[in-house]
C-alpha positions as CSV (number, residue, x, y, z in Angstrom):
1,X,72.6,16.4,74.4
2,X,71.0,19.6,74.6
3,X,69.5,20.4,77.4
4,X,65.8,22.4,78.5
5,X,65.3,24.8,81.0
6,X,63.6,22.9,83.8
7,X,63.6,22.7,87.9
8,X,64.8,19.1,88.0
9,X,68.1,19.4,89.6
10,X,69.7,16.0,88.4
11,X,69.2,16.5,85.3
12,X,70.8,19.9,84.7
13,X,74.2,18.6,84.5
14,X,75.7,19.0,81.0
15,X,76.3,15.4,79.0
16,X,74.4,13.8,81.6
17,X,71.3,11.6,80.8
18,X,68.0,12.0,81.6
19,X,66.6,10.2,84.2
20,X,63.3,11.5,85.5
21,X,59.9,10.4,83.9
22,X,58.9,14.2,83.1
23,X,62.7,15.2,81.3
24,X,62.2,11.3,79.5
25,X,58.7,11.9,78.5
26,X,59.8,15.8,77.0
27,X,62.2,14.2,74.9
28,X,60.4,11.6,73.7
29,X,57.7,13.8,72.8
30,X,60.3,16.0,70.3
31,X,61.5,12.8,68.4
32,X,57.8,11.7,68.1
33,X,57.0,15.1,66.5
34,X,60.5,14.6,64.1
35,X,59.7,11.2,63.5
36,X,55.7,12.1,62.5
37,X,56.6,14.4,60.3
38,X,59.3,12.3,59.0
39,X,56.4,9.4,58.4
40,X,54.4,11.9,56.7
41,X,56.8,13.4,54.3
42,X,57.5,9.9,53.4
43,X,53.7,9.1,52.9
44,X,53.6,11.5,50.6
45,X,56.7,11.2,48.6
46,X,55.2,7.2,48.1
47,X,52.1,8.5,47.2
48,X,53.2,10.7,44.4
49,X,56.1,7.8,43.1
50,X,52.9,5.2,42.8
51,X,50.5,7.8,40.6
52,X,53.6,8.3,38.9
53,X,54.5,4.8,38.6
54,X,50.6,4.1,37.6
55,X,50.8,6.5,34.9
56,X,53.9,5.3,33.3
57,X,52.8,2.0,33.3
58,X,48.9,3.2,31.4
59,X,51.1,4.6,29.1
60,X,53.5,2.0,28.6
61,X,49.9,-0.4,27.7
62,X,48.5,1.9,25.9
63,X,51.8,1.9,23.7
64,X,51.8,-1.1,23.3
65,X,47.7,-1.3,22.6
66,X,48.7,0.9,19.9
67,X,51.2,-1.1,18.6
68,X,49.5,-4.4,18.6
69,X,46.2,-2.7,17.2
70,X,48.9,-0.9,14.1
71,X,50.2,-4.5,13.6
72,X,46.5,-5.8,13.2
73,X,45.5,-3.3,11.2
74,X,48.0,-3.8,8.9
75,X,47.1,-7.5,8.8
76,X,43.8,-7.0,8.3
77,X,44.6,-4.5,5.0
78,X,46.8,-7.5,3.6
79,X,44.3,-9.9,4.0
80,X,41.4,-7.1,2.6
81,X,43.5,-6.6,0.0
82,X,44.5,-10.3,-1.0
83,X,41.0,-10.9,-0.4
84,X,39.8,-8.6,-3.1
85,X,42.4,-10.2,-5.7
86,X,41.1,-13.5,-4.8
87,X,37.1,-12.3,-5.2
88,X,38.4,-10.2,-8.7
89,X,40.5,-13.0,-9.6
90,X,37.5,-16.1,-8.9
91,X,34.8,-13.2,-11.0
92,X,36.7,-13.2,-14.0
93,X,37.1,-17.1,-13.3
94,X,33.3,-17.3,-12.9
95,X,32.5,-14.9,-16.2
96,X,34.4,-16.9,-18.4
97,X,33.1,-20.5,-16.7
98,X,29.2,-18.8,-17.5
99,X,30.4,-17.8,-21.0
100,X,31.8,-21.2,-21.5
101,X,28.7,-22.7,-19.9
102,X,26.4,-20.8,-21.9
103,X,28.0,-21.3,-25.1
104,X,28.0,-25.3,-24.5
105,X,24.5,-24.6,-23.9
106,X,24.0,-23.1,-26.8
107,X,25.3,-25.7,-28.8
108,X,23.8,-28.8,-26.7
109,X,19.9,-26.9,-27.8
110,X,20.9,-26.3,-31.2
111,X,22.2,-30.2,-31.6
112,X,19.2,-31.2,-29.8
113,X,16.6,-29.4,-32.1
114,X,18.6,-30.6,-35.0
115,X,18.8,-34.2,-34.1
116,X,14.7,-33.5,-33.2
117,X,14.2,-32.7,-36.3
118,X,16.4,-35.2,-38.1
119,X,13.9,-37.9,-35.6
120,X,10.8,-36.1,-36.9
121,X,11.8,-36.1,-40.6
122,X,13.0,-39.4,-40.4
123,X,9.6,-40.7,-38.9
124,X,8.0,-39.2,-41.0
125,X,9.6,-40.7,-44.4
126,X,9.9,-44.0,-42.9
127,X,6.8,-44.5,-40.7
128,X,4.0,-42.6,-41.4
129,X,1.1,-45.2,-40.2
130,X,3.0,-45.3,-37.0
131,X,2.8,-41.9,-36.4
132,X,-0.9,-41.7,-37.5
133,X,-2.0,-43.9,-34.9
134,X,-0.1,-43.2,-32.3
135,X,-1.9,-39.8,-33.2
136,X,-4.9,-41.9,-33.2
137,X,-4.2,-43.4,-30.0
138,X,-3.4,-40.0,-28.1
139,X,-6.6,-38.5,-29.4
140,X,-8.9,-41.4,-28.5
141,X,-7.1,-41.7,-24.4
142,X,-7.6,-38.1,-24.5
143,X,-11.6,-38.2,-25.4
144,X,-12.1,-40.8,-23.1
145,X,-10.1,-38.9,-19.8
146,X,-12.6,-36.0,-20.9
147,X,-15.4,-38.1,-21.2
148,X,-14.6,-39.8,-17.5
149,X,-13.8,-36.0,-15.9
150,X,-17.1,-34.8,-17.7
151,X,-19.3,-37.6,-16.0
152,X,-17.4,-37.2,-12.3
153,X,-17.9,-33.8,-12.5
154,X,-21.4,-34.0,-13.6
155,X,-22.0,-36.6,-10.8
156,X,-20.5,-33.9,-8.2
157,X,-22.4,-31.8,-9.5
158,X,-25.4,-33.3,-9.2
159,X,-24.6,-34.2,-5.2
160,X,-23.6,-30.6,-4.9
161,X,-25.5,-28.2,-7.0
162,X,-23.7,-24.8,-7.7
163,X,-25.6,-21.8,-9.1
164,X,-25.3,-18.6,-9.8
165,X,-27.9,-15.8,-9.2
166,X,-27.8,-13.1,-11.4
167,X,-29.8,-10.7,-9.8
168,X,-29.4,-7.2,-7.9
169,X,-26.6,-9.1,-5.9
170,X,-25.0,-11.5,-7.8
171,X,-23.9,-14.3,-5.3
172,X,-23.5,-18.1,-5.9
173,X,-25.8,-20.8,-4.4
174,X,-23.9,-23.8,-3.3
175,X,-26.9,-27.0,-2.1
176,X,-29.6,-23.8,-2.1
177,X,-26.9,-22.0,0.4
178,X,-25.4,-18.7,-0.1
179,X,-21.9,-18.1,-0.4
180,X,-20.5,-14.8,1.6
181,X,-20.1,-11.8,-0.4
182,X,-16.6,-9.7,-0.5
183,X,-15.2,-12.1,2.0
184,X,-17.7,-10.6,4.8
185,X,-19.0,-13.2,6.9
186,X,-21.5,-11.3,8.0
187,X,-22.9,-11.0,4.7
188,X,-25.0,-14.4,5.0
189,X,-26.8,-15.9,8.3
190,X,-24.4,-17.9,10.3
191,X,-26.1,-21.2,9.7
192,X,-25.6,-20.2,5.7
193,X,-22.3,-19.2,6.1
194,X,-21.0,-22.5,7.6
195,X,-22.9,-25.2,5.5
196,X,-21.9,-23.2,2.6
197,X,-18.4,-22.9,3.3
198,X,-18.4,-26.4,4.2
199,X,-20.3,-27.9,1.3
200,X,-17.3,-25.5,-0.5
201,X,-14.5,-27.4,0.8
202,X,-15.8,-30.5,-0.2
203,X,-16.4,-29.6,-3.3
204,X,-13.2,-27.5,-4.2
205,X,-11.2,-30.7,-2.9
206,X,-12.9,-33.3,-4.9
207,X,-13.1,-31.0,-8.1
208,X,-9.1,-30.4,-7.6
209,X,-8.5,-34.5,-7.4
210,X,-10.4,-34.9,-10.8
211,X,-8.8,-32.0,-12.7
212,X,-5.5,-33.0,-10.9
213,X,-5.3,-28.8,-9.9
214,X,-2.8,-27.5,-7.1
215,X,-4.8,-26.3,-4.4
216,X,-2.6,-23.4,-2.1
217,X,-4.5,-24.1,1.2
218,X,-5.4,-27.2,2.8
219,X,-9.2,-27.6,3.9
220,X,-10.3,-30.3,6.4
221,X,-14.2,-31.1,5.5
222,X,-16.2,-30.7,8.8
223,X,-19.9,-30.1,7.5
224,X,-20.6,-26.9,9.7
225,X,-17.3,-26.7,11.3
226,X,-15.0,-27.3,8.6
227,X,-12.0,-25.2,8.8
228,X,-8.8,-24.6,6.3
229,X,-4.8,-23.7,6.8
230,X,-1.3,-23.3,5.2
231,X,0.5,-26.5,5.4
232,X,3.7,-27.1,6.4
233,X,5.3,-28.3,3.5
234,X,4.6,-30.7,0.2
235,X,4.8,-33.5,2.7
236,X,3.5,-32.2,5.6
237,X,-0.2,-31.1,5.8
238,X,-0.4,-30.1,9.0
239,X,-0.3,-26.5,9.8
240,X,2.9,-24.3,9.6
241,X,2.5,-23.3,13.5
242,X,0.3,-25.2,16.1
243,X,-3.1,-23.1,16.5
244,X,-2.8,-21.5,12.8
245,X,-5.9,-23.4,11.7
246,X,-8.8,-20.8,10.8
247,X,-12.5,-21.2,11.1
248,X,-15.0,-21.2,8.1
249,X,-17.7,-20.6,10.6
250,X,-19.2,-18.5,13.3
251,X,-19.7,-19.4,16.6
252,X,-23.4,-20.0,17.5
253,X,-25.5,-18.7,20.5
254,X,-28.4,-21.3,20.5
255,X,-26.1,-24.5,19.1
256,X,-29.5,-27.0,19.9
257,X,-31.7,-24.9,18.2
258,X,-29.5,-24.3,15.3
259,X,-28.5,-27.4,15.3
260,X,-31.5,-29.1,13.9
261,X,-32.2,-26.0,11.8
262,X,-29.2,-26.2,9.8
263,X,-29.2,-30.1,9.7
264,X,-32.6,-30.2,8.6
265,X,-32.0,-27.4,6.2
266,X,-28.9,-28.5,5.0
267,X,-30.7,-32.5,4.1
268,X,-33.4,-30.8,1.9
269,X,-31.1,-28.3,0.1
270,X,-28.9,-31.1,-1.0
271,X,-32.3,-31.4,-4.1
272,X,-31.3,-35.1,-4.9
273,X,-33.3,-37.5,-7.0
274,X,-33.5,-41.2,-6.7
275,X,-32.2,-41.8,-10.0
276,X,-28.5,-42.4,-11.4
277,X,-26.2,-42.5,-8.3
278,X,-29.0,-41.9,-6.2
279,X,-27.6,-44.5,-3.5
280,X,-24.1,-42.9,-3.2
281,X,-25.6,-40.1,-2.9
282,X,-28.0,-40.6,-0.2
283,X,-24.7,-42.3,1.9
284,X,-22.6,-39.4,1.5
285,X,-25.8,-37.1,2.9
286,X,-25.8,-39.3,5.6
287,X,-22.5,-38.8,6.1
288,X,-22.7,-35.1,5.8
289,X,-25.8,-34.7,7.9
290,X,-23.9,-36.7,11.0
291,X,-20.9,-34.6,10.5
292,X,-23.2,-31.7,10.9
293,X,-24.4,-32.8,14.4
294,X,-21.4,-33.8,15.7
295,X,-19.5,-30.7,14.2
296,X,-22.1,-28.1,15.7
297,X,-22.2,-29.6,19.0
298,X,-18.7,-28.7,19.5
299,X,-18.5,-25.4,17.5
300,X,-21.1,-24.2,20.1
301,X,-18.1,-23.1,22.8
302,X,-16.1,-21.8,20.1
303,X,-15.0,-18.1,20.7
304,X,-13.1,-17.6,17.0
305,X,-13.6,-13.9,16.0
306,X,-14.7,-12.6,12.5
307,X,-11.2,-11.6,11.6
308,X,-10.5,-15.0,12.0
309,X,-13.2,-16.3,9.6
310,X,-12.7,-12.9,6.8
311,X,-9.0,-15.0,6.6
312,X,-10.2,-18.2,6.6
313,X,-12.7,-17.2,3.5
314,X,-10.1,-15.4,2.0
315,X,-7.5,-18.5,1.7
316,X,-10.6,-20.5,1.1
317,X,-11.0,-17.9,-2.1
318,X,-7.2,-18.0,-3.1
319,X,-7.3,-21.7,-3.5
320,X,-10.8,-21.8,-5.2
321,X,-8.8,-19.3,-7.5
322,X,-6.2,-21.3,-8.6
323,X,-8.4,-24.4,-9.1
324,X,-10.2,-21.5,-11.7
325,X,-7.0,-21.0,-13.2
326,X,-5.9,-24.2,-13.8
327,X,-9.1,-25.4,-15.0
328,X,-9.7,-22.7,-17.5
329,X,-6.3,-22.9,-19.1
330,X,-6.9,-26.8,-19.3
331,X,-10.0,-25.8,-21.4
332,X,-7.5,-23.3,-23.7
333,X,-10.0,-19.8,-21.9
334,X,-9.1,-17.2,-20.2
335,X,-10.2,-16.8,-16.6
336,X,-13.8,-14.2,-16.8
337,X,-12.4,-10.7,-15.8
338,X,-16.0,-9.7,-14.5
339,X,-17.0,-12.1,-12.7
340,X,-16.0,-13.1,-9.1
341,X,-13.8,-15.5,-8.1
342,X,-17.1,-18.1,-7.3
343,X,-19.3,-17.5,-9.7
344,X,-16.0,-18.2,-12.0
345,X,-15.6,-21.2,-10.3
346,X,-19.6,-22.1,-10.7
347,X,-18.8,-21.5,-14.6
348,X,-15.7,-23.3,-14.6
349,X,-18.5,-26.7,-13.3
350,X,-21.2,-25.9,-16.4
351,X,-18.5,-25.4,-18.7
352,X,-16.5,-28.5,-17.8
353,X,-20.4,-30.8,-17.7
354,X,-21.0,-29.7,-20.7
355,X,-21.1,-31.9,-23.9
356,X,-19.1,-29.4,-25.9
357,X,-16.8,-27.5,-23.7
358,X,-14.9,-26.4,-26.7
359,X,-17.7,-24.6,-28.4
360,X,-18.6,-23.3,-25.5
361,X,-15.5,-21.6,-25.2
362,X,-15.4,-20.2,-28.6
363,X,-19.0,-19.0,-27.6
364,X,-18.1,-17.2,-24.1
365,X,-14.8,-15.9,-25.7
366,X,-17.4,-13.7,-28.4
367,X,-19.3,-13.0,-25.6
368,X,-16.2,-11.1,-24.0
369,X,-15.3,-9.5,-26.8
């Protein structure tokens, strides 16, 4: 044991141990030292074998990432690739099943016309009478559902008078009411623009029941308040979303006031006379007329804008459109180019009241031309 230069006296001797606190403490001290440095070099060494370790195991996943994600991909391209055989494959299939399809077709029309035919020629040679009056038959059902859907409409028509004006602004008079202009609400007064709009809707719906038309929009008759929207489904007349139900009137500042105006207003312009139908007619003004009071007490708080109205008008106008449409190829015409969608609609009434519609198409159509 080597020894350091000190004063203790017992502890000088050579191979002798230490036995004094300050000659114990001393070497404890120098193996501290060796064994802190010892700890640290071994800190370190552990240290650099763990990032070392780390890394070779990243690598070692990422080798095998890149393994698994080769062996995928491969999968993949065989299944892309039987795919497309199977799509290429099931297209020819298809091609030849439409060819096969079409040809049957084909075949099934031509044997159809043929055996048609055959039927007609057959008829024909062996019962002629038959065919006349079943002719006969279909002619005279066919006057008389003319005859009926001439007086209905002449009857509506007489409860709800429709004019046109054909002055500097040619608009159309519904019950002595004017009809908006360009889908501008603000074209008319508001008490004109909802009693018009509202004698409208009645009379678009009942005029679509006796021509049996399609109307695109339902409309819910409210007198002043009467309001229209898309409807869910063939089924289903309620609206497509909750709240989607647009107004075909404005909302009024003075609703007493108004509201004896327009009720007042709206009883005289209805112009009836106590001859034919002159009862029903007087029930279903009373009807209106209470509509009209109940409807404008509540459309008084009513805060719907004009945009709202301009689209209730203008799905009001498609489905007075197709009503034209229908009811103008019914009567083999062609729906007037220059003329607006209501005052078509106010022809489409004359023409179908009228004794002769046919001649009067022949008529309008050399008035076109």
């Amino acid at each position: 044991m080597a020894r350091r230069s000190s004063v203790c006296g017992i502890c000088e001797g050579v191979n002798l141990p230490a036995v004094c606190a300050a000659c114990c403490n001393a070497g404890l001290n120098d193996k501290y030292k060796i064994l802190k440095r010892v700890t640290q070099h071994r800190d370190d060494v552990k240290r650099r074998l763990e990032a070392q370790l780390a890394d070779k195991r990243e690598a070692e996943s990422q080798r095998k990432w890149r393994i698994e994600h080769g062996e995928r991909n491969a999968k993949l391209r065989e299944q892309l690739r039987t795919s497309s055989n199977d799509l290429i494959k099931a297209k020819a299939r298809g091609e030849e099943q439409k060819k096969r399809l079409d040809a049957r077709t084909n075949a099934l029309e031509r044997a159809s016309n043929e055996l048609t035919r055959k039927h007609r020629d057959l008829l024909g040679k062996y019962y002629p009478d038959l065919i006349c009056t079943k002719n006969l038959s279909y002619d005279t059902l066919n006057a008389e559902l003319i005859q009926k859907r001439r007086l209905q409409v002449r009857q509506l028509c007489k409860i709800l008078p429709t004019r046109r004006c054909t002055g500097d602004e040619r608009e159309v008079r519904i019950c002595n009411v004017s009809l908006p202009l360009d889908d501008d609400p603000t074209s008319v007064s508001h008490n004109d623009l909802s009693a018009s709009l509202g004698y409208l809707v009645q009379l678009l719906n009942l005029t679509a029941r006796y021509l049996s038309a399609p109307i695109l929009h339902s409309a819910g008759f409210a007198a002043s308040s009467s309001r229209v929207w898309q409807r869910a489904s063939y089924w289903d007349t309620r609206p497509i979303h909750r709240g989607e139900e647009y107004p075909l009137f404005l909302p009024r500042e003075n609703g007493a006031a108004e509201e004896l105006g327009h009720s007042s207003s709206s009883s005289h312009s209805l112009g009836l006379s106590l001859t034919e139908g002159s009862r029903s007619a007087n029930r279903d003004m009373d009807v209106d007329a209470s509509l009209v009071r109940c409807s404008t007490s509540s459309s008084s708080s009513s805060k719907e804008t004009h945009k709202d109205v301009q689209k209730g008008i203008k799905m009001l106008k498609r489905s007075v459109a197709s009503v034209n449409v229908y009811g103008y190829n019914l009567l083999s015409m062609q729906v007037p180019s220059d003329l607006s969608t209501f005052e078509s609609f106010a022809e489409l009434l004359s023409i179908l009241i009228s004794k002769e519609p046919r001649a009067r198409t022949r008529r309008h159509l050399r008035r076109e031309k």
